[in-house]
N, C-alpha and C positions, 0 to 999 in steps of 0.2 A: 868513263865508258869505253869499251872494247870497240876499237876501232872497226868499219864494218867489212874494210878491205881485211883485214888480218881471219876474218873468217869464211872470206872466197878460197884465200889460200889455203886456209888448215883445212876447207870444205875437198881441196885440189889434190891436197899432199896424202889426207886419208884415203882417198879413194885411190888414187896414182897406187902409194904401197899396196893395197889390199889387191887389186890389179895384178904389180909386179908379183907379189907371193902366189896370186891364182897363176898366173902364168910358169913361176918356176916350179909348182908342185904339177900342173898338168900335163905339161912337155913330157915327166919320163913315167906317165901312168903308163900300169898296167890294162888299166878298164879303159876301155875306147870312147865308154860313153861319158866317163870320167872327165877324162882330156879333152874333148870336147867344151864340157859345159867350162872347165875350168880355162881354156885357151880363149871363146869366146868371152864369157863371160870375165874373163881378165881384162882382154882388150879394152873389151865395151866400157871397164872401170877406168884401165890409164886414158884413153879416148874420153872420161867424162871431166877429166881436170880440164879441158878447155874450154866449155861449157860453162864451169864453175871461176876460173880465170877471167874471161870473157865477161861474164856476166849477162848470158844472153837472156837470160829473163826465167819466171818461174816454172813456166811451163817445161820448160829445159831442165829444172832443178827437181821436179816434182818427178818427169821421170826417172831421173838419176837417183831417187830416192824410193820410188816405186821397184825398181829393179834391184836395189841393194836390202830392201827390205827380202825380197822374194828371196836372193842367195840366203840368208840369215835364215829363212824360216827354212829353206832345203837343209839348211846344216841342221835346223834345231829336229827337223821330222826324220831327217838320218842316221842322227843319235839313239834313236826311239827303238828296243828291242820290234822285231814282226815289223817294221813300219811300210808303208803301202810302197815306196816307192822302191826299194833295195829287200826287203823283207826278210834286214834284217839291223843290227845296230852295231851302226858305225863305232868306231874308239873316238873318244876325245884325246885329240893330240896335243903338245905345245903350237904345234903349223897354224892349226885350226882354229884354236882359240886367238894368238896373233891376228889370224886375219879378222875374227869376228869383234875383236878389240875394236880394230883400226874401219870395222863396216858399221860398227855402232855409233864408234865418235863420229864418223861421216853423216850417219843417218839426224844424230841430235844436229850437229854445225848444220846440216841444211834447211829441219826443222825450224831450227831460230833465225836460219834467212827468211826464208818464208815468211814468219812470222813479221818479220823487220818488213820486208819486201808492202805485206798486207798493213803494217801500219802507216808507211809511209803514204800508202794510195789512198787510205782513210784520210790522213790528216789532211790531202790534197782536196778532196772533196768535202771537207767538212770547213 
């Protein structure tokens, strides 16, 4: 069985990179509102490996998964020719798809924490 510390850290390292790459693709946007989401919303990801390091509980983990799903669906509705938010459709890059690699495996690793997290509390009370 997969050690359950080895997937705080792969939960750390996806999110950490996905982070790093929003941050170096935001820095030299041209779109303001671009660099923005991509600077914040990088931070917030390298800022969430101590969370995930730490292990400070699920509630911590659930938002860090709540907010990486949200990026994932901005990329998926910004793809979309007319889409509501850009109006109109973004290019799939190689950048893009990297990062949404490294936001999906983050997404399943924290899933299957959770999961662990909720049977652990089960078995406790049962």
């Amino acid at each position: 069985m997969i050690s359950r510390n080895i997937l705080f850290y792969a939960a750390a390292a996806t999110t950490a990179i996905a982070g790093i790459i929003h941050l170096v693709l935001g820095i030299p946007s041209e779109n303001q509102n671009t660099q923005i989401l991509f600077v914040a919303g990088g931070a917030a990801q390298v800022y969430w490996a101590i969370p995930m390091i730490r292990k400070w509980g699920t509630v911590w983990y659930s938002v860090g998964l709540g907010g990486t799903m949200v990026f994932i669906l901005i990329w998926v509705i910004t793809r979309i020719p007319e889409n509501f938010i850009t109006g109109r459709g973004g290019r799939i890059s190689d950048d893009g798809i990297f990062v949404e690699v490294f936001q999906i495996a983050f997404v399943a690793i924290v899933i299957a924490i959770i999961a662990i997290e909720k049977r652990k509390v089960s078995d406790l009370n049962h």
